[in-house]
N, C-alpha and C positions, 0 to 999 in steps of 0.2 A: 802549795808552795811552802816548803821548809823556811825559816828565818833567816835572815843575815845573822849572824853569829860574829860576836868581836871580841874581844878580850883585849884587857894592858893589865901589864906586871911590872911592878917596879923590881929591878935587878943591883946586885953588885955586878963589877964588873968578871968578875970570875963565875957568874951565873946563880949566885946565892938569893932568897927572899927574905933573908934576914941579917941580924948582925950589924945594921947600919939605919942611920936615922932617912925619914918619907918624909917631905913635905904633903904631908895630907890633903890640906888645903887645895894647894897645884894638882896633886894626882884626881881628883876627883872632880875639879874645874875640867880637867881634860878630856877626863871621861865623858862629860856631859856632852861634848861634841858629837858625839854619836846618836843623843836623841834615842835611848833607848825603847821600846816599850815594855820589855822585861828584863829586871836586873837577875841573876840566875845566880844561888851562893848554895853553899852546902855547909848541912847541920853541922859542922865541926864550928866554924865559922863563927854560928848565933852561937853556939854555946860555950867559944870561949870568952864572948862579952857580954854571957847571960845576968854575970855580976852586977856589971853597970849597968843593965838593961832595967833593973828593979829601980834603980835611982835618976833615971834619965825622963827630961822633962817630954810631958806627951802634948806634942802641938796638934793632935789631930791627925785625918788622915788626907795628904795632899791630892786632890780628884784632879790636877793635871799631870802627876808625877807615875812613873812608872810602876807594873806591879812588879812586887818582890816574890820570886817562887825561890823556895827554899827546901834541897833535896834533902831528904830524910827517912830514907830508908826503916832505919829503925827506932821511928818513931820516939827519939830520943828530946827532943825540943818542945819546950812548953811555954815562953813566951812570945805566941803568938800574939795575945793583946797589945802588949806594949812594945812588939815589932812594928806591928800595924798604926799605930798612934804616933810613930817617932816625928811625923813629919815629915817624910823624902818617899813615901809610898803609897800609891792610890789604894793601894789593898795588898794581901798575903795570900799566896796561894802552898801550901803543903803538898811536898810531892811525895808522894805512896808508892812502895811493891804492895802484890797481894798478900806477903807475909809480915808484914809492918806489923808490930802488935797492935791491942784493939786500941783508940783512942779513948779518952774520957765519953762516955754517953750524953753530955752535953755540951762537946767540941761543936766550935762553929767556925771555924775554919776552913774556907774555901779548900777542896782534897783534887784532886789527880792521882789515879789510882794506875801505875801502867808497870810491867814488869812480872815478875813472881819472886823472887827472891832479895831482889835488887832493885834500883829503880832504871825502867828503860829511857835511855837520854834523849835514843832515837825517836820513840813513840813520843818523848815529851812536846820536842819540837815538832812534830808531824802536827802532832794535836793543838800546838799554841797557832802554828801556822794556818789552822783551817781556822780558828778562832779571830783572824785578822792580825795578828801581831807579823811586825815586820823586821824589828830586828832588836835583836838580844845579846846582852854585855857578861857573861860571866867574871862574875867580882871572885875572883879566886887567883890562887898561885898556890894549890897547892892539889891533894886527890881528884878532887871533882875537873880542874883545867887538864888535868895529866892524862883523865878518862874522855873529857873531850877533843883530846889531841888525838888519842889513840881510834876513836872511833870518827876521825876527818869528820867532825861536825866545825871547827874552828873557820870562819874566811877571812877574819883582819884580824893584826896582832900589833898592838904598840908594846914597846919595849921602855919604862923610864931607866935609861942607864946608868949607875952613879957610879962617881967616880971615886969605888974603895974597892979594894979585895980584900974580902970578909978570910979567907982560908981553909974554911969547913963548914960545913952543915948540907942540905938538902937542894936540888937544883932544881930548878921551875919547872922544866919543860921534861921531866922522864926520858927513856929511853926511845921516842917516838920519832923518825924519821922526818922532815919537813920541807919542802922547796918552797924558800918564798921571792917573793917578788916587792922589791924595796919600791914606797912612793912616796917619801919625804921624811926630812929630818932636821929639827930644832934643837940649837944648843942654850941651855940657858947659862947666866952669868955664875952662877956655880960651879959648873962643867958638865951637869944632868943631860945625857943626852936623849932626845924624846924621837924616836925612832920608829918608824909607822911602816908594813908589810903586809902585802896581801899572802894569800895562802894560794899556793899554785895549787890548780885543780887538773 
């Protein structure tokens, strides 16, 4: 059995991911609803907080918290250690094509090898789901969510809506077709609205 698949994005209201201030805090309180087992992000991701990631305090690694898989194709990412120590992740798992280049010879890094050029998302979940995992949150808004729109691995989607229009930049959801199916909606005192849809199959 493939995973539950969910995703949230905070948006403007013009469909932008950027441009405007998160309550951080809020948006990952929400997420946690979901109970993930795997959180799903891609190397662009780590590595644009690879900065902070050298000065960020390591509480260890959380053994009731979710595992972090982190696609990485081209083996661009090298703060596994202090991914895995942050605190919010029972472990790291590296996700591999066959043409990944080679890793350091004393990488210890949990690997998932599935694809040949690229990494297969399909295969991924195929493989986390005989594994026992049951449902998985992609922390993204941006390449990697766009490729699992496109390939209907996506089945819940919340939406944080805020109430700005940003006027340019890059739109969350690509050119990907979608029928959803609305099952609740929270407004907070801001005007953020938290917007919850399943993925019609």
């Amino acid at each position: 059995m493939r995973p539950h698949v969910v995703a949230q994005v905070a948006v403007s209201v013009d469909g932008m991911v950027a441009g405007f201030d998160v309550d951080l805090a809020r948006f990952y309180a929400l997420a946690t609803l979901w109970q993930e087992d795997v959180t799903l992000i891609g190397a662009d991701t780590v590595l644009a907080q690879e900065g902070a990631l050298g000065g960020a305090a390591r509480r260890g690694v959380r053994e009731e918290g979710p595992l972090l898989a982190v696609v990485d194709g081209r083996g661009r990412v090298r703060s596994w250690e202090a991914l895995a120590e942050l605190g919010y992740w029972s472990g790291v798992l590296a996700l591999y094509a066959d043409q990944t280049p080679a890793r350091p010879p004393d990488a210890s890094t949990l690997e998932l090898i599935t694809g040949y050029d690229q990494v297969d998302l399909v295969e991924v979940l195929d493989v986390l789901g005989r594994r026992g995992v049951s449902t998985v949150r992609v922390d993204s808004a941006d390449a990697l969510l766009r490729a699992c729109f496109e390939l209907g691995l996506v089945d819940e989607l919340a939406l944080l809506v805020h109430p700005v229009i940003v006027g340019t930049g890059q739109r969350w959801c690509g050119d990907t077709k979608l029928e959803l199916r609305h099952v609740g909606t929270e407004v907070f005192e801001d005007g953020v609205l938290w917007m919850r849809y399943c993925v019609a199959t």
